[in-house]
Kinemage of the C-alpha trace (Angstrom):
@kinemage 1
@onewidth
@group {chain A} dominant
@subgroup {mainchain}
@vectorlist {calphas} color= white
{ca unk a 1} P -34.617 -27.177 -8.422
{ca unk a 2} L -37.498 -26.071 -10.656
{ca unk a 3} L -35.953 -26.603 -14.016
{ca unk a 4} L -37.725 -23.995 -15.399
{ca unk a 5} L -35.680 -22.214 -18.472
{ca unk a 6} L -33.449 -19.285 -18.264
{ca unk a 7} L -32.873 -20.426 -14.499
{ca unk a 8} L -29.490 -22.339 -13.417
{ca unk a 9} L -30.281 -22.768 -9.965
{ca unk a 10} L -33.527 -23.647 -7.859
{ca unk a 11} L -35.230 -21.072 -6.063
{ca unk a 12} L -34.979 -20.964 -2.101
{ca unk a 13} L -38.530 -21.352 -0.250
{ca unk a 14} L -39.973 -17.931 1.291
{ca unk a 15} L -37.882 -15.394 -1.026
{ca unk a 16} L -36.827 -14.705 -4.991
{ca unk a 17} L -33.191 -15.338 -6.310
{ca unk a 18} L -32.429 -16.349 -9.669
{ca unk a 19} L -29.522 -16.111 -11.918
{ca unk a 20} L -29.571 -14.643 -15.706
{ca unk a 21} L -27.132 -13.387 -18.243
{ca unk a 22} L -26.992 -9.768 -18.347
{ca unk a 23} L -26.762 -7.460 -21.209
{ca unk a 24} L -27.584 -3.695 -21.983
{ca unk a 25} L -30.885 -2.296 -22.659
{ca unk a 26} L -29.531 -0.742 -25.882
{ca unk a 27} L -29.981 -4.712 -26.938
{ca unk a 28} L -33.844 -4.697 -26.940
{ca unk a 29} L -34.194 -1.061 -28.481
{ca unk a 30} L -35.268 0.617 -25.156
{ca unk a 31} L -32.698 3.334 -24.851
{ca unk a 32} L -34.994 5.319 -22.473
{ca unk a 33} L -34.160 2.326 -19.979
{ca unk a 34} L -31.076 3.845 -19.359
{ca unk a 35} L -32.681 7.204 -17.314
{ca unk a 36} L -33.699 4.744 -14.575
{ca unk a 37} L -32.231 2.215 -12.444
{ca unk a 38} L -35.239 -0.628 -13.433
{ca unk a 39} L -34.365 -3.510 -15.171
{ca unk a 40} L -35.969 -6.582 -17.546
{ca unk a 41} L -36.497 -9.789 -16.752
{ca unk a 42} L -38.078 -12.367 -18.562
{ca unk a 43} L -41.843 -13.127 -17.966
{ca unk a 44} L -40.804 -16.792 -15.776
{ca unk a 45} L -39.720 -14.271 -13.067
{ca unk a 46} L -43.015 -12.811 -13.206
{ca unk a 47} L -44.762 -16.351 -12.249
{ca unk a 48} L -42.483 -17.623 -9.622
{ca unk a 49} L -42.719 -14.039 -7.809
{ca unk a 50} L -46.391 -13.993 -8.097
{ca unk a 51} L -46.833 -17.460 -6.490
{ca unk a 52} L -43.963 -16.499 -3.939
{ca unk a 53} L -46.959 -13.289 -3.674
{ca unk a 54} L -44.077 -11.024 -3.493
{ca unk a 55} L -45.336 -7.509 -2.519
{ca unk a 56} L -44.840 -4.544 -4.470
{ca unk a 57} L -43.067 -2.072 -5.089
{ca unk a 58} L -40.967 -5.596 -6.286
{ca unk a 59} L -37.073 -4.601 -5.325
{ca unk a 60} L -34.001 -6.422 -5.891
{ca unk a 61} L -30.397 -6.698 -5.392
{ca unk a 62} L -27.712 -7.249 -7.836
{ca unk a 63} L -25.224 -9.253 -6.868
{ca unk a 64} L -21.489 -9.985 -9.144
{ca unk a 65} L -20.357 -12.904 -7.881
{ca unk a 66} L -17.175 -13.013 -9.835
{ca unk a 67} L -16.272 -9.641 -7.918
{ca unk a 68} L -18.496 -9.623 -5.147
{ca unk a 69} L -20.074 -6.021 -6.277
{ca unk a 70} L -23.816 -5.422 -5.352
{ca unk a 71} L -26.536 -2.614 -5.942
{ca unk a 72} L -29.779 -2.943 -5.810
{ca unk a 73} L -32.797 -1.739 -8.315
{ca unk a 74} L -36.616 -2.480 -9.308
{ca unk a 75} L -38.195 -3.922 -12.376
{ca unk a 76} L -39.408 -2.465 -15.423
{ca unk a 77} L -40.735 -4.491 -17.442
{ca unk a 78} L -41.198 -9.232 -18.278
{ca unk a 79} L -40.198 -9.202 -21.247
{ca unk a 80} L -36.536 -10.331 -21.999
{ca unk a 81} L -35.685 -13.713 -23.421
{ca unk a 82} L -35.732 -16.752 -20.733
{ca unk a 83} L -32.329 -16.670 -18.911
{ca unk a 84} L -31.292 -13.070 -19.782
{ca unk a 85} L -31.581 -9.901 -18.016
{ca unk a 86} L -31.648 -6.330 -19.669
{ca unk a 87} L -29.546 -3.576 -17.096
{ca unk a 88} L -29.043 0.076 -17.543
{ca unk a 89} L -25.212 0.309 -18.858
{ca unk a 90} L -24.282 2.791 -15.842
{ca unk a 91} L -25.780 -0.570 -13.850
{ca unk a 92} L -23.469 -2.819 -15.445
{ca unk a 93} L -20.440 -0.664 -14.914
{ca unk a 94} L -21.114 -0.109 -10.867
{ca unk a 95} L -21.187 -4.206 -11.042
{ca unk a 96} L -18.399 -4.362 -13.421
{ca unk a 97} L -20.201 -6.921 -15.686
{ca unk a 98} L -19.758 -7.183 -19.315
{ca unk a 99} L -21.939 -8.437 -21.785
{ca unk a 100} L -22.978 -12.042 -21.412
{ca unk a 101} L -21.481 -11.935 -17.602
{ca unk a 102} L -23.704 -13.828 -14.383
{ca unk a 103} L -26.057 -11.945 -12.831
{ca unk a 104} L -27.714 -12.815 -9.442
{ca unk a 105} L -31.183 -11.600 -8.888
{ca unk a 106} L -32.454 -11.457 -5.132
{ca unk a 107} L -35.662 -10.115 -3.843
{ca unk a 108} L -35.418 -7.630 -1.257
{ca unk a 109} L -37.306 -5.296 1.320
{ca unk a 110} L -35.851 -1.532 2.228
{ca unk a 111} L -37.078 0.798 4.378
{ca unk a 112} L -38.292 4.084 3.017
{ca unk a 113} L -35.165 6.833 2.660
{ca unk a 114} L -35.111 10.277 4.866
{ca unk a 115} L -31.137 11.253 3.722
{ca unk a 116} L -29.089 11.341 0.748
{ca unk a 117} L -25.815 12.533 -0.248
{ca unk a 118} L -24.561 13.096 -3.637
{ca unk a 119} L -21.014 14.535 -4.614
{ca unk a 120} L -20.924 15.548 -8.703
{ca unk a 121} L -18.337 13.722 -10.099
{ca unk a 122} L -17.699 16.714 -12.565
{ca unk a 123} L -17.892 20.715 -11.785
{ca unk a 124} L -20.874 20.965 -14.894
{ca unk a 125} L -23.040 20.065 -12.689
{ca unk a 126} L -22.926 23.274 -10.511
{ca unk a 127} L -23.882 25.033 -13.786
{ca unk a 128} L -27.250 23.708 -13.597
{ca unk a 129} L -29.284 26.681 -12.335
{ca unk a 130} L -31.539 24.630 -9.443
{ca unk a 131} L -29.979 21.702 -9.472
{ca unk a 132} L -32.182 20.373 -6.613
{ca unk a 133} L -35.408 20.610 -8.452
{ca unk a 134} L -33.703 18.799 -11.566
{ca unk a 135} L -32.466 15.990 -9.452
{ca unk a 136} L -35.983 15.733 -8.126
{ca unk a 137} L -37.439 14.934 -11.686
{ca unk a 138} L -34.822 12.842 -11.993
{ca unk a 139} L -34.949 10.482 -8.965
{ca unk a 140} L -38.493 10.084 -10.208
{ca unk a 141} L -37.543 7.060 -12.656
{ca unk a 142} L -35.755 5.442 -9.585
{ca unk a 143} L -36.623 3.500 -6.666
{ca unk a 144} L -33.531 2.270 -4.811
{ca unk a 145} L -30.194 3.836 -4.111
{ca unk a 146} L -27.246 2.328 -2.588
{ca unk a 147} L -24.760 3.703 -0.757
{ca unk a 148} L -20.881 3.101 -3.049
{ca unk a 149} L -22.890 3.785 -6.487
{ca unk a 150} L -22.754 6.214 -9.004
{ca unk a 151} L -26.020 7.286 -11.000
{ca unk a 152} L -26.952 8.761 -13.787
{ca unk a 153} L -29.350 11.101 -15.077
{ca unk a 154} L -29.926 13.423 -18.513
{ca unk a 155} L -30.245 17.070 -18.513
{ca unk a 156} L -30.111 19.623 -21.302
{ca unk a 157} L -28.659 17.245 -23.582
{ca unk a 158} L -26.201 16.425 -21.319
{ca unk a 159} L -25.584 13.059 -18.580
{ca unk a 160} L -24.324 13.806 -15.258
{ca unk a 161} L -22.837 11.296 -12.892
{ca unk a 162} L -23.862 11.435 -9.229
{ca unk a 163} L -21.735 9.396 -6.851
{ca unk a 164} L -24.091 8.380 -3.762
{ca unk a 165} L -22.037 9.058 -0.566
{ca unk a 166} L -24.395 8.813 2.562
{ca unk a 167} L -27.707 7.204 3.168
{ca unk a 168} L -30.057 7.103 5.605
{ca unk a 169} L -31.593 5.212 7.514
{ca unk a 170} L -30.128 2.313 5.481
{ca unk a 171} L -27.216 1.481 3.078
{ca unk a 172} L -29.637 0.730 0.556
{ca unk a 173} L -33.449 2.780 0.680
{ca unk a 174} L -36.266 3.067 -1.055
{ca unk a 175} L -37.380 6.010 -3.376
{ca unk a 176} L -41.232 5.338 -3.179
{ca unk a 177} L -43.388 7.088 -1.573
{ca unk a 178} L -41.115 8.991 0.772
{ca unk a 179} L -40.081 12.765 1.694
{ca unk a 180} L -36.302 12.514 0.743
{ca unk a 181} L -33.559 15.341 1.954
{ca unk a 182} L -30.572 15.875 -0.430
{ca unk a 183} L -27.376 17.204 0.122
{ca unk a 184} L -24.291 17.565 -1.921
{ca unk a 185} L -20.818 17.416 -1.344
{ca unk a 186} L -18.065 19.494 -3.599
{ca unk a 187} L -17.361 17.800 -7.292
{ca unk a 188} L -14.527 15.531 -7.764
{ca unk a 189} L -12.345 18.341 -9.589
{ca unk a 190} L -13.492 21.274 -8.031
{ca unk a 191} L -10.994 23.754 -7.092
{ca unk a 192} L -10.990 26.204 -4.574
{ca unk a 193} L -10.165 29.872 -6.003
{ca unk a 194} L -7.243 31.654 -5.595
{ca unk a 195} L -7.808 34.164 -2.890
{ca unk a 196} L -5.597 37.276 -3.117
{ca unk a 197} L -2.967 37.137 -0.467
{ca unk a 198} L -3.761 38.514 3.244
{ca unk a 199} L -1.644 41.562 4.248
{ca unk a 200} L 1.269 40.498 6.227
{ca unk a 201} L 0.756 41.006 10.037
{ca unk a 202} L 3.137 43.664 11.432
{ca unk a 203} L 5.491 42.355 13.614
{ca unk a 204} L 4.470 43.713 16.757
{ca unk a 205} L 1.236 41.651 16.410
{ca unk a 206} L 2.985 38.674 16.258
{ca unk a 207} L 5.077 39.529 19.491
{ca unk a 208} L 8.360 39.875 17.327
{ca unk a 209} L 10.689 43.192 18.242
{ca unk a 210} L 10.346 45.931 16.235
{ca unk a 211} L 13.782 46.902 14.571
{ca unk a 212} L 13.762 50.933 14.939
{ca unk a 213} L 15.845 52.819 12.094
{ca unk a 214} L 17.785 55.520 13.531
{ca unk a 215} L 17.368 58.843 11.885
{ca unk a 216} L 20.127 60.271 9.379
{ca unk a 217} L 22.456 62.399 10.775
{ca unk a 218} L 20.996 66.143 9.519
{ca unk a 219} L 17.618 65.163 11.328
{ca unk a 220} L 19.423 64.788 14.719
{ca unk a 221} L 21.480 68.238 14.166
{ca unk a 222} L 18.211 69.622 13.332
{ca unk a 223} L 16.421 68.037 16.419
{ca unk a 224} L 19.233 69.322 18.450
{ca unk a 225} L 19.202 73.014 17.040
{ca unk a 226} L 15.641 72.751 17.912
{ca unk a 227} L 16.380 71.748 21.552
{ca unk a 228} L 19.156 74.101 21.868
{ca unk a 229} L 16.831 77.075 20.734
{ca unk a 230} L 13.920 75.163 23.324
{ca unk a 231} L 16.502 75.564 26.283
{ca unk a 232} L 17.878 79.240 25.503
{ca unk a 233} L 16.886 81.314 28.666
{ca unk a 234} L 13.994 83.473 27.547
{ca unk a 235} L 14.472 87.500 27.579
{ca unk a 236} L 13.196 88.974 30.915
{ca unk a 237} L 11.364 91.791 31.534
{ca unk a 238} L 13.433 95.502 31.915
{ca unk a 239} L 11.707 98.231 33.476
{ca unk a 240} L 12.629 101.797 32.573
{ca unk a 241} L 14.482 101.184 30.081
{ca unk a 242} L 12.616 103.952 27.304
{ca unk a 243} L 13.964 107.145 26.100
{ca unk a 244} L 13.948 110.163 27.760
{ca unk a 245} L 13.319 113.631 27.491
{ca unk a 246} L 14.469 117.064 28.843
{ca unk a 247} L 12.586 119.451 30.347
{ca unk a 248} L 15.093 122.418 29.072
{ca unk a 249} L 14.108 121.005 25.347
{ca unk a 250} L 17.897 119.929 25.167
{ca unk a 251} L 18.314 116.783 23.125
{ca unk a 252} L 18.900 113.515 25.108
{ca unk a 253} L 22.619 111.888 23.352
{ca unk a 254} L 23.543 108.685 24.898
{ca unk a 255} L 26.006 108.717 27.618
{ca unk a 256} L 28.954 106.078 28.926
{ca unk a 257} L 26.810 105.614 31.578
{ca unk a 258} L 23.918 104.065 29.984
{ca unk a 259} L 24.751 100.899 30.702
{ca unk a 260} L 23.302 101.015 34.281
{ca unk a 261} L 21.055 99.295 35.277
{ca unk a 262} L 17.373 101.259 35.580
{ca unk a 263} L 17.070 100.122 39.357
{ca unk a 264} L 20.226 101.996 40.783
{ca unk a 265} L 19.160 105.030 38.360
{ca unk a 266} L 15.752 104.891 39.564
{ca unk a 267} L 16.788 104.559 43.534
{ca unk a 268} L 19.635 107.278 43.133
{ca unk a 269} L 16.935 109.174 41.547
{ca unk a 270} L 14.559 108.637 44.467
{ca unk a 271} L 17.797 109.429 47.334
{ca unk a 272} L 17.949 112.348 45.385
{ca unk a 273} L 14.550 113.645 45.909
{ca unk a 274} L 14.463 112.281 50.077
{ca unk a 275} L 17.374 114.701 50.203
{ca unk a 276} L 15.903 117.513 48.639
{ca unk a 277} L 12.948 117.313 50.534
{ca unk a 278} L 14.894 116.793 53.776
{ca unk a 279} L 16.634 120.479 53.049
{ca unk a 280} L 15.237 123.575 54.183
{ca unk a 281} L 14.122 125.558 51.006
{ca unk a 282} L 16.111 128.483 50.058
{ca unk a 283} L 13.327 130.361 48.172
{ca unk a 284} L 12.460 133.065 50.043
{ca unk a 285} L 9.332 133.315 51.781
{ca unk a 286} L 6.312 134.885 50.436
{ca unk a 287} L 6.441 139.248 51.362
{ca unk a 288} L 3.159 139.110 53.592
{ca unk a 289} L 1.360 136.004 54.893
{ca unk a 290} L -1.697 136.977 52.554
{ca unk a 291} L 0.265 136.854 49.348
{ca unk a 292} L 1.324 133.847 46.566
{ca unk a 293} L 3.648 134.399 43.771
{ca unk a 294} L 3.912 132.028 41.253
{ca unk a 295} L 5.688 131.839 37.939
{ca unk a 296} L 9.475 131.607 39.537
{ca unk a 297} L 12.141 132.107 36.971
{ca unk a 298} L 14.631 129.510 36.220
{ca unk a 299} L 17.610 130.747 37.644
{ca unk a 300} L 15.614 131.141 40.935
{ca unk a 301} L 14.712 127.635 41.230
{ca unk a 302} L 18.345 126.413 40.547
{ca unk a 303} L 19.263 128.919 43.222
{ca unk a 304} L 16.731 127.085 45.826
{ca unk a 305} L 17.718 123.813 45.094
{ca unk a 306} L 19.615 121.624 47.496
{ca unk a 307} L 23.485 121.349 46.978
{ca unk a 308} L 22.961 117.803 46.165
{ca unk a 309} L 20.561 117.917 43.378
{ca unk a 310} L 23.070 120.973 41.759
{ca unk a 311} L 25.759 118.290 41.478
{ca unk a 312} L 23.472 115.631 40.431
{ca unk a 313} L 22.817 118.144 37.590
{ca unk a 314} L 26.159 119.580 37.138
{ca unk a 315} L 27.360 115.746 36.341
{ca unk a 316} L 24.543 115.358 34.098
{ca unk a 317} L 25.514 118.407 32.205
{ca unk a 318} L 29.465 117.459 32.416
{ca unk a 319} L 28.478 113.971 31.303
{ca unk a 320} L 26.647 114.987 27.888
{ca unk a 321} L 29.905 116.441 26.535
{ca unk a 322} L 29.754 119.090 24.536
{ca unk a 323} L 27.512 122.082 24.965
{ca unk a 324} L 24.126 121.767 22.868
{ca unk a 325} L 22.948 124.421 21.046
{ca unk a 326} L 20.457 126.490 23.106
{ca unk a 327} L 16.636 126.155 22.305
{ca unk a 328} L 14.373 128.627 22.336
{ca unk a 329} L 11.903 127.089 23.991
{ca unk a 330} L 12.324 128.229 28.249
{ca unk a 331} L 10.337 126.423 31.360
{ca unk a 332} L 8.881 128.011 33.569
{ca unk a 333} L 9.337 131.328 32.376
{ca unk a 334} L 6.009 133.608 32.745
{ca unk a 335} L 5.021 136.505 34.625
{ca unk a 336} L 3.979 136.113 38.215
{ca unk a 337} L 0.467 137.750 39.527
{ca unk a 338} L -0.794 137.844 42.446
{ca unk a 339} L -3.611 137.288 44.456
{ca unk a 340} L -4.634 140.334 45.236
């Protein structure tokens, strides 16, 4: 033991660990204290780390031993009263020390930081515009962070508590001198937002059957009209089946036998003609072989015409009942001339 004041318990060859009674900076007027992690000591520290020729940057860790809680931090200033120690009140509370608690005070060495991870204990923070650049300015005033704590740093009037999550390639780094990546997890209360409900799959997607609703009852009449009128034979074609006309100008009047059919009219009609021409003509034969009459009346032709075609005209002329009314209008009936 050194006995020197303000320290309860000697201090180990090779290395710097002393004990002191802690209070908040807010004692010694030096509120600014509080934007940092540094601490005061009083100026005996100074002397035994200068003859232990501690290097700088001078780091410690912070030990509780009531609860066992550590951190670690640097130094600010020598200049607290022998046996106490002056900590930033965010400090005390990661430690869970109260005013006038033990403190142990340990040098220590930690390799420079590449990795941090800080989650926002509070959803303010993401209403910082570049919150990146402002935590930049802010881990300025620090040179240690340990993995389990929770900083804090003023902005805008305004503190903001940063628990530290990850760090690499330590539990504990340094903040001097380094190139430092930063990352940040969600805040403590922050809330996803409601997204509006996705459109129900139909159930064919999902492999389920689909239940088919069968159509009311005047759609299937109608659907079966419509089939009915789809299946109804189609009218087929009817040759000869016009009006005609008479050559004697007498007026065609519909007959029982019209409903014949135009094939056995048309073939009769055709028999009719085979048989004529089958017949020797009746006309008499021309005076001299040098001579051609033309211009036959009527009554001569119906005189030369095969006994057949007078019957097929005498039923035509029975079948149109009563006698028409004669027309003026006679075929065939001009003067002959000759050739000569």
């Amino acid at each position: 033991n050194f006995g020197m004041p303000g320290m309860g318990r000697g201090m180990p060859m090779g290395g710097f660990q002393q004990q002191y009674r802690c209070y908040p900076v807010s004692f010694i007027d030096k509120p600014q204290v509080e934007n940092g992690d540094k601490i005061i000591l009083p100026p005996s520290a100074l002397d035994l780390l200068a003859r232990l020729s501690i290097s700088y940057p001078m780091l410690f860790e912070l030990t509780n031993p009531r609860f066992g809680r550590k951190t670690h931090c640097g130094v600010l200033e020598f200049i607290a009263e022998e046996g106490m120690a002056y900590l930033p009140y965010w400090m005390m509370q990661n430690l869970m020390l109260e005013e006038g608690n033990i403190i142990s005070v340990k040098s220590a060495t930690l390799p420079k930081g590449t990795f941090v991870k800080f989650q926002p204990q509070t959803s303010d923070f993401l209403e910082i515009s570049n919150p990146k650049a402002v935590l930049e300015t802010a881990l300025r005033k620090f040179s240690v962070l340990t993995k389990g704590d929770t900083v804090r740093f003023p902005y805008n009037n305004r503190s903001y508590n940063l628990d530290v999550l990850e760090t690499k390639p330590a539990n504990a780094i340094s903040l001097i001198e380094t190139d430092l990546q930063v990352d940040f997890a969600p805040p403590l209360d922050y809330k996803e937002p409601v997204r509006p409900a996705a459109p129900t799959a139909a159930p064919a997607a999902s492999g389920l059957p689909v239940a088919r609703s069968s159509p009311p009852a005047s759609s299937s009449a109608q659907a079966e009209d419509e089939d009915s009128e789809d299946e109804a034979p189609q009218p087929k074609f009817k040759p000869f089946v016009g009006s005609g006309y008479r050559l004697d100008g007498k007026p065609v009047t519909p007959s029982a036998g019209s409903s014949t059919s135009a094939a056995a009219s048309s073939s009769a009609a055709a028999a009719a003609r085979s048989s004529g021409s089958s017949t020797p003509s009746a006309s008499p034969a021309p005076t001299g072989g040098s001579k051609l009459l033309f211009g036959h009346s009527t009554a001569n032709r119906a005189a030369a015409a095969p006994p057949a075609a007078k019957k097929a005209a005498d039923s035509d002329d029975d079948s149109d009942g009563p006698a028409a009314p004669a027309s003026n209008f006679k075929a065939f009936s001009g003067k002959g001339y000759s050739l000569k």
